[in-house]
C-alpha positions in Angstrom: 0.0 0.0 0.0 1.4 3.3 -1.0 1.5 6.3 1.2 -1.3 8.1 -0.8 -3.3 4.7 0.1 -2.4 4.4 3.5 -3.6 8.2 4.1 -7.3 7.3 2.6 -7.6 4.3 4.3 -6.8 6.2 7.6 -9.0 9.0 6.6 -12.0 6.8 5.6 -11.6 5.0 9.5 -11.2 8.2 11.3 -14.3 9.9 9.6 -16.6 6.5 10.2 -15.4 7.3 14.0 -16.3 11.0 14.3 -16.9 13.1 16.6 -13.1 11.9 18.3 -11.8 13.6 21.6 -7.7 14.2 21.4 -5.5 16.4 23.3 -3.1 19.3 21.7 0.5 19.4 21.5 2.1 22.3 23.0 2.9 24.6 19.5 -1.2 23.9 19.2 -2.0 25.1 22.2 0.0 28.4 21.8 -1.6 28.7 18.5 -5.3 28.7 19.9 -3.9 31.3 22.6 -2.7 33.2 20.2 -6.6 33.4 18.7 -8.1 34.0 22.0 -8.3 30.8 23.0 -6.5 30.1 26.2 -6.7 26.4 26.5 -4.0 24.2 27.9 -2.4 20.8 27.1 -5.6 18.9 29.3 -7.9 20.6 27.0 -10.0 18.1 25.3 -10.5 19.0 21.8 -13.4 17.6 19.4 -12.3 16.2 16.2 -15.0 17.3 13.7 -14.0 16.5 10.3 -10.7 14.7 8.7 -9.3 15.3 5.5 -6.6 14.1 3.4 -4.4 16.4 2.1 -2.0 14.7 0.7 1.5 13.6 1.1 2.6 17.5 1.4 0.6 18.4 4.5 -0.7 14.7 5.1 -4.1 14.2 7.7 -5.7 17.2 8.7 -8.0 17.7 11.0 -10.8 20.1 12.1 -10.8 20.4 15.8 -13.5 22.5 18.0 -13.0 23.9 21.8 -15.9 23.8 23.9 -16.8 27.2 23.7 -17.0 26.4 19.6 -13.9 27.8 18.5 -12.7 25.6 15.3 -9.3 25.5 13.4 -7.7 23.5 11.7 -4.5 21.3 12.8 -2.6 18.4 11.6 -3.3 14.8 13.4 0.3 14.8 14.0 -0.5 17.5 16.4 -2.9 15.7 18.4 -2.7 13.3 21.3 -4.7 10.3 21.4 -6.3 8.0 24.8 -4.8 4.7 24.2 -8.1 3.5 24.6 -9.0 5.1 21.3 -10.2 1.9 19.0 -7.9 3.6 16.3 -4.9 4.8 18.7 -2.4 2.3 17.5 -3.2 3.4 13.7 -3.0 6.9 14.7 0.5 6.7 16.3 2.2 4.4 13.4 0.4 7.1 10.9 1.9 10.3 12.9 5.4 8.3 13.9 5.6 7.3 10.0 4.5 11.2 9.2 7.3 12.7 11.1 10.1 10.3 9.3 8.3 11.3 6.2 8.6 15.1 7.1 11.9 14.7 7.7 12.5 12.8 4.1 10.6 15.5 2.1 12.7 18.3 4.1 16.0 17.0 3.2 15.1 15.9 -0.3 12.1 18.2 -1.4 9.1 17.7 -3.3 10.2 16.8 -6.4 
């Protein structure tokens, strides 16, 4: 299964799971305080929609605050319960995302 695969098939399981809670990473959480929103790493976020955006900026997600804030964020910037049915795909998709980050940075797109 190529990557482009692997990123649909991911996509298609998260969206047939939504709504999703996750957690932010610390540069999300300075980017929602930035707009306003002054949450903090034990913020619970609710993943409302997935999309897949290719191998350039991979899974994105939209999240939304409980006071119905919504932005946009990667789902390498979100933290998942291991009790999440799809926590062990998420964490091989965002560990296999930031190798593949580092690959297109020292290589490029082309």
């Amino acid at each position: 299964m190529d990557i482009s695969e692997q990123y649909n098939d991911l996509t298609a399981r998260i969206t047939d799971s939504l709504p999703l809670k996750a957690f932010p990473i610390r540069e999300l959480v300075q980017i929602f305080r930035k707009n306003g929103h002054p949450i903090t790493l034990k913020t619970e976020l609710k993943i409302t929609g997935v999309y897949n955006s290719g191998d350039t900026s991979g899974i994105m997600c939209t999240v939304e605050i409980a006071d119905g804030y919504k932005m946009a964020c990667a789902l390498t910037h979100l933290i998942f319960l291991r009790s999440d049915k799809l926590y062990s795909d998420i964490m091989d998709y965002q560990r296999e995302r930031v190798k593949r980050i580092k690959q297109l940075n020292l290589t490029g797109l082309n």
